[in-house]
Backbone as JSON, one array per atom type, in Angstrom:
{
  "sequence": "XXXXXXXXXXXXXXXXXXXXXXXXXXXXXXXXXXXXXXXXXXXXXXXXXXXXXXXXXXXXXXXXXXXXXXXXXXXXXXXXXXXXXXXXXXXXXXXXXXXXXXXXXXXXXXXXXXXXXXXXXXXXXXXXXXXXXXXXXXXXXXXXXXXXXXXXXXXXXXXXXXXXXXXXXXXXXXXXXXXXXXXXXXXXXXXXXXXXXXXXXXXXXXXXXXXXXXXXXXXXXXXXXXXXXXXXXXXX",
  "N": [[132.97, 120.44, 92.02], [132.29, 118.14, 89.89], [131.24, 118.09, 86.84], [129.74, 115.63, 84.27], [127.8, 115.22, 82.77], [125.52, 116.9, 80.73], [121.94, 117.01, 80.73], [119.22, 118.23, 78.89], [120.15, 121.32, 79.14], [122.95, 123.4, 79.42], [126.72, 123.93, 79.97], [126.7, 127.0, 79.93], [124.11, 127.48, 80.51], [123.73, 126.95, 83.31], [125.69, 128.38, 84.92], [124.94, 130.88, 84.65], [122.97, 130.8, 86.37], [120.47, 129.94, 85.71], [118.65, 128.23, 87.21], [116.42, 127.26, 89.96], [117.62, 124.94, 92.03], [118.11, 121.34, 93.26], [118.32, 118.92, 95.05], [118.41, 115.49, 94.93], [117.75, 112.9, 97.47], [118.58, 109.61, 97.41], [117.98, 107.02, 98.98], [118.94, 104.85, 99.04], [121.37, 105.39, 98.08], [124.73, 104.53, 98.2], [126.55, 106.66, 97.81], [125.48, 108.72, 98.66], [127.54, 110.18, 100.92], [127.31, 111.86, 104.13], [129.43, 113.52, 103.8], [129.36, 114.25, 100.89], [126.61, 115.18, 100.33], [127.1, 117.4, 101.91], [129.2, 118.52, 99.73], [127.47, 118.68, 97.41], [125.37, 120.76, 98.37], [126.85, 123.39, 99.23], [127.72, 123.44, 96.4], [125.64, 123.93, 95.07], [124.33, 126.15, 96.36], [126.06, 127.73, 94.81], [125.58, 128.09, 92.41], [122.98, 128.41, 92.31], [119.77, 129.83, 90.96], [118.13, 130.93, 92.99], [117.15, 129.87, 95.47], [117.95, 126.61, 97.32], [117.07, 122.98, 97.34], [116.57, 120.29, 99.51], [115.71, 116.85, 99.06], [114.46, 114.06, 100.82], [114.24, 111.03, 99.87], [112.54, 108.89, 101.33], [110.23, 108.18, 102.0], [109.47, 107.05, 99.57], [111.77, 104.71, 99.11], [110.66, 103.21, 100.47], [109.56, 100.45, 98.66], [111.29, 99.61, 97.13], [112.95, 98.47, 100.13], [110.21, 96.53, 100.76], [110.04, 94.79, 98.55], [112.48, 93.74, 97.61], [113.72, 93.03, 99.89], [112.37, 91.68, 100.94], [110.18, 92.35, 102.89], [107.52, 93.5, 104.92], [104.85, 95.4, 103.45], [104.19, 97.88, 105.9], [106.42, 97.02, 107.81], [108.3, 97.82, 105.97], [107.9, 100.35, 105.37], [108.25, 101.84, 107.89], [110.98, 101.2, 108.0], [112.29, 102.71, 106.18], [111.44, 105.17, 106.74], [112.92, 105.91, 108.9], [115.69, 105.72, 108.23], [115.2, 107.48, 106.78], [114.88, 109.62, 108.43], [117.83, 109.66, 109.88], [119.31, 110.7, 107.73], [117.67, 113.16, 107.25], [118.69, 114.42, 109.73], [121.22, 114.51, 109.31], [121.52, 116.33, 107.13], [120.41, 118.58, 108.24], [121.98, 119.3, 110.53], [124.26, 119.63, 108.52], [123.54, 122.05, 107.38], [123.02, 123.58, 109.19], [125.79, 124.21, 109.66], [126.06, 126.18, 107.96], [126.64, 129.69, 106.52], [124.67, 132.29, 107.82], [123.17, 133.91, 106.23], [123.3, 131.6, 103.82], [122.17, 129.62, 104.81], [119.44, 130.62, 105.14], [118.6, 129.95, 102.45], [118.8, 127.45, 101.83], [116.64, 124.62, 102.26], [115.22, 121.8, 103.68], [113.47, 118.56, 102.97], [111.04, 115.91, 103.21], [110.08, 113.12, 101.84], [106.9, 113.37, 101.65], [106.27, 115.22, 101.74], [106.29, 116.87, 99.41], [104.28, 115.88, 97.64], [101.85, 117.27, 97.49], [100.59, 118.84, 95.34], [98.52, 120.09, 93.58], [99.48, 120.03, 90.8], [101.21, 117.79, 90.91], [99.41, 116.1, 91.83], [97.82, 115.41, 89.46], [99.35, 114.89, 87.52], [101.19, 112.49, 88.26], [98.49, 110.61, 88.37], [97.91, 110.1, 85.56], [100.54, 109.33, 84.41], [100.36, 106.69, 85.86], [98.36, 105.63, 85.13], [98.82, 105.41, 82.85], [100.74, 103.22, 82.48], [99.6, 101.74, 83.36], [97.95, 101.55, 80.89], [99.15, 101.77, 78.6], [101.07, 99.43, 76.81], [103.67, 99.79, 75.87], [105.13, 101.45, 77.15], [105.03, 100.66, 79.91], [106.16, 98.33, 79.59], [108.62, 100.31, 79.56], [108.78, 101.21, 81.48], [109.29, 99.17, 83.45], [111.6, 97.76, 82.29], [113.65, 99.54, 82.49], [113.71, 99.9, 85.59], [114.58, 97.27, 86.44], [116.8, 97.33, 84.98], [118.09, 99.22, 86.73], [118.99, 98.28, 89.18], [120.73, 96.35, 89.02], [122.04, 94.85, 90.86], [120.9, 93.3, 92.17], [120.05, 90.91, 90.79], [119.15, 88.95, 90.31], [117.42, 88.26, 92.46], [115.43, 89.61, 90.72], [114.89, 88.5, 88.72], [112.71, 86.56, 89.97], [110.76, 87.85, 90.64], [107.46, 88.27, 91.32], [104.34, 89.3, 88.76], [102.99, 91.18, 90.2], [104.69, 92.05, 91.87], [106.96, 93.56, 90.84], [105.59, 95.55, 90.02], [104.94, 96.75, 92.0], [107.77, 97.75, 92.8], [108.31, 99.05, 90.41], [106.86, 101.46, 91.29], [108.47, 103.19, 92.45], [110.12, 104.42, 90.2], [107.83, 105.34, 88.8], [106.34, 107.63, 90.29], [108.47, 109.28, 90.57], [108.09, 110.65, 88.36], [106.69, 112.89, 87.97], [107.93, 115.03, 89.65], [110.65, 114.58, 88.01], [109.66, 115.47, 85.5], [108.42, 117.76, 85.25], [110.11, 119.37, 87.56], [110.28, 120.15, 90.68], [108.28, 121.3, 93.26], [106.0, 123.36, 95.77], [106.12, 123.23, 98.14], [105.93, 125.38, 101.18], [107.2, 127.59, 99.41], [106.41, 130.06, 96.51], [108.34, 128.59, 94.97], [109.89, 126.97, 92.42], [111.73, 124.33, 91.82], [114.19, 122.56, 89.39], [116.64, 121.77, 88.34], [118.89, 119.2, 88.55], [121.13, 117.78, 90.21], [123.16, 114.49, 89.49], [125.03, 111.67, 91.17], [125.73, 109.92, 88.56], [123.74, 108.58, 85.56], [121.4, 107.5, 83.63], [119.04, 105.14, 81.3], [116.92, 106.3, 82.83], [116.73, 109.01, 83.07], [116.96, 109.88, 81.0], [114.69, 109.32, 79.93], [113.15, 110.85, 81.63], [114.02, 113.49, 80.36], [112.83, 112.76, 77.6], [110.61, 113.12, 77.71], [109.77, 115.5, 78.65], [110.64, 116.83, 76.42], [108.8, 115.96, 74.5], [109.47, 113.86, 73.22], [109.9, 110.9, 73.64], [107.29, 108.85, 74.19], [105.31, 110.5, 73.17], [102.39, 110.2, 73.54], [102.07, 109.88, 76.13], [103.19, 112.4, 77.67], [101.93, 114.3, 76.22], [99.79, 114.23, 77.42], [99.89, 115.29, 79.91], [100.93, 117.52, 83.03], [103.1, 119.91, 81.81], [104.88, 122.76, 82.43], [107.32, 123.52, 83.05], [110.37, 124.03, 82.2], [113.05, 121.47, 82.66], [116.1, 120.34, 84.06], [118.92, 117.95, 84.36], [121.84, 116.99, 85.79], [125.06, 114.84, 85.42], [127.1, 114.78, 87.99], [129.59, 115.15, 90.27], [131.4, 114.54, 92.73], [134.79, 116.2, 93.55]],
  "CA": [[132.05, 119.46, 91.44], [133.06, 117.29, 88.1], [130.49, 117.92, 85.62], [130.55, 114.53, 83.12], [126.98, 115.35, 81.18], [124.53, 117.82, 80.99], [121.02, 117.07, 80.08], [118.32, 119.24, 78.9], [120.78, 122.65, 79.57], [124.7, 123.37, 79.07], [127.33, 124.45, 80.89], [126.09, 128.48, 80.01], [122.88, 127.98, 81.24], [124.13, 126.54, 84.65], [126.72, 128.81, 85.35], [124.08, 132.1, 84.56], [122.07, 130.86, 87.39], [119.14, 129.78, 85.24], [117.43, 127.29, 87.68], [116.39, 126.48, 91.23], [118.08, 123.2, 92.01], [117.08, 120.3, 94.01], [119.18, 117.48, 95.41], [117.52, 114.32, 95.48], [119.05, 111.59, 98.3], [118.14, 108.19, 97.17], [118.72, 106.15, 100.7], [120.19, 103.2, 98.32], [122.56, 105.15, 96.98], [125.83, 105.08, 99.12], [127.4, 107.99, 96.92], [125.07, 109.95, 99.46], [127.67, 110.57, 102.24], [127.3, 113.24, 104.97], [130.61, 114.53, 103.08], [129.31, 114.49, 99.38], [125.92, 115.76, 100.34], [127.89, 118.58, 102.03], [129.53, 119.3, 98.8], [126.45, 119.16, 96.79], [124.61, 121.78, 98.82], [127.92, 123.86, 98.28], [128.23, 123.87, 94.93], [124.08, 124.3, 94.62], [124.26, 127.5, 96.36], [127.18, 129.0, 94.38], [124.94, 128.03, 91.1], [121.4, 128.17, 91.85], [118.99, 130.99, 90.61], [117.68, 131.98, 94.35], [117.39, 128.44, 96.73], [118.21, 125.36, 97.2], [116.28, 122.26, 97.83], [117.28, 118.63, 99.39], [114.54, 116.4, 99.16], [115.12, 112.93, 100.92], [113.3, 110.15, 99.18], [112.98, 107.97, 102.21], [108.71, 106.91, 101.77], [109.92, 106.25, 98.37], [112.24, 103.83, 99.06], [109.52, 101.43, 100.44], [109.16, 99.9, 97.75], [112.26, 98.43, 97.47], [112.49, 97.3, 101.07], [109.02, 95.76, 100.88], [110.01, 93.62, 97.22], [113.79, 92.78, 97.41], [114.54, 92.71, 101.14], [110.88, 90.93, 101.59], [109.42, 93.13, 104.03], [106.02, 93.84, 104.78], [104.65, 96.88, 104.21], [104.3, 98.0, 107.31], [107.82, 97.32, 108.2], [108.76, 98.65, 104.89], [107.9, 101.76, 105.76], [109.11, 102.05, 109.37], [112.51, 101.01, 107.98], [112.49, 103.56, 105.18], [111.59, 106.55, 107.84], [114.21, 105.32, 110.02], [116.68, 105.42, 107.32], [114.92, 109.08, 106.45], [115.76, 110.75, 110.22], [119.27, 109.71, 110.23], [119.69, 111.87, 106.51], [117.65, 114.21, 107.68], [119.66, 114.9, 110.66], [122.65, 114.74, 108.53], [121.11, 117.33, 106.41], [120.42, 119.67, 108.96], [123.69, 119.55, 110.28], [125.0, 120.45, 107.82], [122.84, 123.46, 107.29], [123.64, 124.5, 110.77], [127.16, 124.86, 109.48], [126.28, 127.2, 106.99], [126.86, 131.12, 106.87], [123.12, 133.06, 108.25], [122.72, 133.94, 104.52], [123.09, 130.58, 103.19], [120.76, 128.94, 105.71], [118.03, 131.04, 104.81], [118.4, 129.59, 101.52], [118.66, 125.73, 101.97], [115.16, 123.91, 102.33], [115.41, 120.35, 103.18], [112.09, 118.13, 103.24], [111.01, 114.31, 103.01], [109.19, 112.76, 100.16], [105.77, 113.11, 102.01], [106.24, 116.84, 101.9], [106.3, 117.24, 98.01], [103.03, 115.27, 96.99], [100.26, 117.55, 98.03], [100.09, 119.78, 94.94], [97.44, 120.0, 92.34], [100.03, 119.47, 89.54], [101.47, 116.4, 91.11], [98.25, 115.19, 92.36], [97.24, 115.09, 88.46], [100.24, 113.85, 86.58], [100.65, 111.03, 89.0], [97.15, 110.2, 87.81], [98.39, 110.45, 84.05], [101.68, 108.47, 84.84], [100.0, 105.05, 86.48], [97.3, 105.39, 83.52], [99.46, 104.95, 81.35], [101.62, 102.17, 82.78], [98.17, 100.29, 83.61], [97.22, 100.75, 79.62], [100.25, 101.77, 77.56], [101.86, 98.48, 77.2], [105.06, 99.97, 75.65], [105.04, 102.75, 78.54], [104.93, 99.49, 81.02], [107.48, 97.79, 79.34], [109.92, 100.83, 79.48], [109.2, 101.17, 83.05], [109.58, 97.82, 84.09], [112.68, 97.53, 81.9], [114.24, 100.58, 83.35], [113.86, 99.64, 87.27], [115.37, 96.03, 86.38], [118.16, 98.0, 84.54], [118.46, 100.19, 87.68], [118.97, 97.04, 89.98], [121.6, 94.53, 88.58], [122.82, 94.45, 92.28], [119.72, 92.18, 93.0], [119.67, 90.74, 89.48], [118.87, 86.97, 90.81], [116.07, 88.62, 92.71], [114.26, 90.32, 90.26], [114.2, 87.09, 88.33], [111.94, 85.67, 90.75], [109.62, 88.64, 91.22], [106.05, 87.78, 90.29], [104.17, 90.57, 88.27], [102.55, 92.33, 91.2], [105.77, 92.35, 93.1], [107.82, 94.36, 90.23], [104.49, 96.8, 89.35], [105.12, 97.32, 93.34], [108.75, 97.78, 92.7], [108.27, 99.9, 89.71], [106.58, 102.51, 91.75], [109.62, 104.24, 92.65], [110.18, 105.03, 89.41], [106.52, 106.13, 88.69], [106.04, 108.21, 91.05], [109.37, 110.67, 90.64], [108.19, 111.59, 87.45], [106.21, 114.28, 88.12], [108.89, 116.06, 89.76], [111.57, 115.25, 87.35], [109.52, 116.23, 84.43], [108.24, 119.61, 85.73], [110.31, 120.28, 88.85], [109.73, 120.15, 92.29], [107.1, 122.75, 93.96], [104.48, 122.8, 96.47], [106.71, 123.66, 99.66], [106.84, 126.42, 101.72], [107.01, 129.0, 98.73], [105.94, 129.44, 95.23], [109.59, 128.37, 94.21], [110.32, 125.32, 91.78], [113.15, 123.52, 91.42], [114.3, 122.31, 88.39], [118.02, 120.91, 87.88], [118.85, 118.67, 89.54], [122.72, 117.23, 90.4], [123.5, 113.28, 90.45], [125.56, 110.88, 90.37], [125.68, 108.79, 87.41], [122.85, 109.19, 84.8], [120.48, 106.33, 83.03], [117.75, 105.32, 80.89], [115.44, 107.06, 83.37], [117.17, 110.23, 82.75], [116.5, 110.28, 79.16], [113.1, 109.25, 80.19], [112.75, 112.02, 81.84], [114.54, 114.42, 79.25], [112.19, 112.72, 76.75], [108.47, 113.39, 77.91], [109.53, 117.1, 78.84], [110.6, 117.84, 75.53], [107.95, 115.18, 74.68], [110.36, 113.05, 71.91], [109.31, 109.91, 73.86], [106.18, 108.52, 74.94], [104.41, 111.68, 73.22], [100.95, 110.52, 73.41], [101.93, 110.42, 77.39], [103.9, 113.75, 77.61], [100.66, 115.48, 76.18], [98.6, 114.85, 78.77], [100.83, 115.7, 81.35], [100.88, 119.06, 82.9], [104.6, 120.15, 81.85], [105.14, 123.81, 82.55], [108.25, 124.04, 83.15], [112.06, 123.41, 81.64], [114.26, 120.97, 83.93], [117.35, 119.69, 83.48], [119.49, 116.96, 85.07], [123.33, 116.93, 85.48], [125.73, 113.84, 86.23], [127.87, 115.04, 88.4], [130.67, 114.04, 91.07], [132.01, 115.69, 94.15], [135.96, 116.38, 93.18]],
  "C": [[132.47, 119.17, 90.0], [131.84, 117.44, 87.85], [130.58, 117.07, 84.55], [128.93, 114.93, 82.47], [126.45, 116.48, 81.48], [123.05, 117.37, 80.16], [119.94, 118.03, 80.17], [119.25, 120.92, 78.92], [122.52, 122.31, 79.05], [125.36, 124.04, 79.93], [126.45, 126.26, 81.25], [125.11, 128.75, 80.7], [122.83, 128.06, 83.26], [124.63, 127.64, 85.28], [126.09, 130.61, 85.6], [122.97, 131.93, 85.63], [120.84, 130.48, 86.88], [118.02, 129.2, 86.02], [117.77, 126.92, 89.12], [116.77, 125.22, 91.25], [117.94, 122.76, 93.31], [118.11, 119.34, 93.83], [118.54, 116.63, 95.75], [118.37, 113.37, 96.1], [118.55, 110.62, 98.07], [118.66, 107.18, 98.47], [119.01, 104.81, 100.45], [120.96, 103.67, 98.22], [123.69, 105.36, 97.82], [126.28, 106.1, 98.73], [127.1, 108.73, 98.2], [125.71, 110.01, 100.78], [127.28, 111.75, 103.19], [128.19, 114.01, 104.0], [129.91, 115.1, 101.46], [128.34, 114.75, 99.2], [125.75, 117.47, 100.64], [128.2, 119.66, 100.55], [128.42, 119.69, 97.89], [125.78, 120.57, 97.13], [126.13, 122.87, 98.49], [127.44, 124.71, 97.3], [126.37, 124.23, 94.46], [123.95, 125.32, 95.37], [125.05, 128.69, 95.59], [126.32, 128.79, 92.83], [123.57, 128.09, 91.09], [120.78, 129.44, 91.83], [118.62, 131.54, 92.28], [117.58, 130.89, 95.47], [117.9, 127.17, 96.32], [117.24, 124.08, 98.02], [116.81, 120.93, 98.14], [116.05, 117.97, 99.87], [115.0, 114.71, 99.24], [113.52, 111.84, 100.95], [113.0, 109.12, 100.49], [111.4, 107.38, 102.11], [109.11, 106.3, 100.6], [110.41, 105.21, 98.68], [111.69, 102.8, 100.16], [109.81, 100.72, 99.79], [110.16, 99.09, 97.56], [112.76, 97.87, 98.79], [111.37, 96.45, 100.73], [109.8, 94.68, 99.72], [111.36, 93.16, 97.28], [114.18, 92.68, 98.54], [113.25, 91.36, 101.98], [110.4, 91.31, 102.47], [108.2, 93.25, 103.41], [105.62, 95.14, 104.57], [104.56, 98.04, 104.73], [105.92, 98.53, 107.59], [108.65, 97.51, 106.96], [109.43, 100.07, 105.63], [108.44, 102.32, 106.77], [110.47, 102.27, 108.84], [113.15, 102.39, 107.03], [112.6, 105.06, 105.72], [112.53, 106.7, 108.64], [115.13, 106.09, 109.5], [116.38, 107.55, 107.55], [115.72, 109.95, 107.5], [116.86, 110.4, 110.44], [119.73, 110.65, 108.81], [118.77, 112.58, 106.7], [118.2, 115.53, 108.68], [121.15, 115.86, 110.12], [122.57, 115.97, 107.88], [121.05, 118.67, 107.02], [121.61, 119.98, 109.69], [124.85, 120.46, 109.39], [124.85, 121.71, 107.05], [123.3, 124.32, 108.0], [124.77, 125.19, 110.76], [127.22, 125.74, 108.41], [126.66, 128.75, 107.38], [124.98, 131.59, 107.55], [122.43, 133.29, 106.98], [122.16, 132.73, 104.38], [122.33, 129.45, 103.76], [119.6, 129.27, 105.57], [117.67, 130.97, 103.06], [118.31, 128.45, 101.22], [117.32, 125.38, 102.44], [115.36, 122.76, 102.99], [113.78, 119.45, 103.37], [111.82, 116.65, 102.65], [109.96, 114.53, 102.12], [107.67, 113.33, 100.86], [105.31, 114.75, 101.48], [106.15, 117.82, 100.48], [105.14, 116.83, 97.07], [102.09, 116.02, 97.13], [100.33, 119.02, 96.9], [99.43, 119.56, 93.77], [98.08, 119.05, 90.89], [100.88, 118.04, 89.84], [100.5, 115.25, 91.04], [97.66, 114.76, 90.49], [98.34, 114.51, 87.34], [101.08, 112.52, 87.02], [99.41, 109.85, 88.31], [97.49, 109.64, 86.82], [99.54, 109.33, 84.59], [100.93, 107.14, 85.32], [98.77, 104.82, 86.02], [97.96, 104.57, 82.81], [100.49, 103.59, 81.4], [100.48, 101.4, 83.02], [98.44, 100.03, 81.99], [97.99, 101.02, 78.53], [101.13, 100.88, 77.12], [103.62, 99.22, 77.05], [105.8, 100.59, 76.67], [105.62, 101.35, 79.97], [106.18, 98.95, 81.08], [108.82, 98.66, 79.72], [110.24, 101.22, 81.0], [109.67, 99.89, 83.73], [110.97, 97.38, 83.52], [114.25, 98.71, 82.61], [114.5, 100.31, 84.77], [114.15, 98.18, 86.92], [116.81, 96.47, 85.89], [119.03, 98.54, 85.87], [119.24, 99.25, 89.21], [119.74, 95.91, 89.75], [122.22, 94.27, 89.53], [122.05, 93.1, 92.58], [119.38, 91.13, 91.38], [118.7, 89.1, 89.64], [117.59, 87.27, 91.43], [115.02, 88.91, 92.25], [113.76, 89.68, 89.0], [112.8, 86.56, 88.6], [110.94, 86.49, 90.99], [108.08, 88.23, 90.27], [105.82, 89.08, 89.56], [103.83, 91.37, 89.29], [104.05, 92.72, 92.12], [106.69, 93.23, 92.34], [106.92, 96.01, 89.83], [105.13, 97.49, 91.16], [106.36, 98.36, 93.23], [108.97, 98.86, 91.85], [107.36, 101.46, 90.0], [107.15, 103.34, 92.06], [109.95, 104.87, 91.39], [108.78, 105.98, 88.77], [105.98, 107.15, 89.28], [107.28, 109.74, 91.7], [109.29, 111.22, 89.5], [107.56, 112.68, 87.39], [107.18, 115.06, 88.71], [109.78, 116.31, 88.64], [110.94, 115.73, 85.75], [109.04, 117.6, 84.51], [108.39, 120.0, 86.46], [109.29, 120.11, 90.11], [109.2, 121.61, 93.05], [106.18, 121.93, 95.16], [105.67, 122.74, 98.16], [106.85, 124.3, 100.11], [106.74, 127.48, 100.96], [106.66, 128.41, 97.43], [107.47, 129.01, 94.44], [109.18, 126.57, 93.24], [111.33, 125.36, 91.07], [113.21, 122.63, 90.58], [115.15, 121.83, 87.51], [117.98, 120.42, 89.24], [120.43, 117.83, 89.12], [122.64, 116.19, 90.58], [124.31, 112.58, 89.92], [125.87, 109.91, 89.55], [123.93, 109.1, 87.03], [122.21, 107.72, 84.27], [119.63, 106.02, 82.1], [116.64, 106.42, 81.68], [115.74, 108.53, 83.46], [116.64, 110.57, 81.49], [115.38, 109.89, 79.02], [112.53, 110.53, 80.41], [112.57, 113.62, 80.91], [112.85, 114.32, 78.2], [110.82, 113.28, 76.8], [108.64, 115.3, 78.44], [109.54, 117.49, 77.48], [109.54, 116.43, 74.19], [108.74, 114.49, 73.06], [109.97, 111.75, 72.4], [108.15, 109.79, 74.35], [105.32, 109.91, 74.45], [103.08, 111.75, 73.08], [100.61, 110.29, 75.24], [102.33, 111.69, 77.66], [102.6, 114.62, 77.16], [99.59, 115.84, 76.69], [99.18, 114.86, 80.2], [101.16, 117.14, 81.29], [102.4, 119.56, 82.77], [104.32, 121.25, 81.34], [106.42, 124.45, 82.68], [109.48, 123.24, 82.85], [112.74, 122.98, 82.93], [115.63, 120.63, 83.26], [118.23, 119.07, 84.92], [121.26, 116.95, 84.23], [123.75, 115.61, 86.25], [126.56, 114.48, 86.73], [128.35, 114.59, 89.54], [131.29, 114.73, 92.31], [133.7, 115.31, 93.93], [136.82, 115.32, 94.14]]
}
């Protein structure tokens, strides 16, 4: 695995095992082959404090079916689950091919499966407060998921306001994990680096409200308990 940044942490901390890590699959992002999800899991058992987690965004990515492909919905969502059980498959697969050890250390679990805990359920809350009445907060989300998107750039022209607040839910709605780690599955574990490729504004979003340098009159009412950190990294 190519390491090109490190945020929040440094090589030392990585390499000492400091943190449960968590692979997030974004079911836009082609990067995520069978092969280079392979390597991820890998290289996240030879570095992670005690498990590993792959958590495939697939309700998430509603949101952009429904607003740039023009789906309903409805058939949003269908399409997005769809999408889910063919990288879930993949996922397990490639579990299957692990050692007996290292299987009883891999997790894998869909977005649905990460929402149902107290501390999500309340900085969720906090998060789409503050984008209702923070204008600046609004702005940096809405500027961020247009940033994130210059594939569709002609599209997101044309989006009315309700159709980008829609749109901007994907980003709203992963910050509770990436600012205090992913929990609430299975055990009391939480995961807390997290491996991807290529890095963004919404990285240093993230960075910022943990160690609360941006947005700190949101960051203080958000329950952040715990140190994360986010690496760009690349499968060799």
């Amino acid at each position: 695995m190519r390491i090109e940044k490190y945020l929040n942490t440094n090589k030392e901390e990585v390499e000492n095992k400091s943190f449960n890590i968590w692979i997030g699959i974004s079911l836009g992002n082609k990067y995520f082959t069978k092969e280079h999800i392979q390597a991820y899991i890998t290289w996240a058992l030879e570095y992670t404090k005690e498990r590993v987690l792959v958590v495939i965004g697939d309700a998430l990515h509603a949101s952009n079916l429904e607003v740039l492909d023009r789906r309903t919905p409805e058939a949003a969502l269908r399409k997005a689950l769809r999408m889910g059980d063919i990288k879930f498959d993949e996922v397990k697969e490639i579990i299957s091919g692990l050692t007996t050890e290292q299987q009883t250390k891999v997790s894998v679990v869909r977005w649905k499966d990460i929402l149902d805990t107290n501390e999500y359920k309340k900085n969720i809350t906090i998060v789409l407060d503050a984008y209702k009445n923070n204008f600046a907060f609004r702005q940096e989300i809405q500027g961020i998921t247009k940033s994130g998107r210059k594939d569709r750039a002609e599209r997101l022209e044309k989006l009315s306001e309700a159709e980008l607040d829609r749109l901007c839910d994907y980003v709203l709605n992963e910050i509770p994990h990436f600012v205090n780690g992913v929990q609430g599955y299975g055990d009391d574990t939480i995961y807390t680096l997290i491996p991807y490729p290529g890095l963004s504004k919404l990285d240093e979003l993230f960075v910022g409200l943990q160690n609360k340098t941006l947005f700190p009159e949101v960051a203080e009412r958000l329950n952040i308990t715990n140190k994360i950190a986010i690496l760009e990294a690349y499968v060799e």
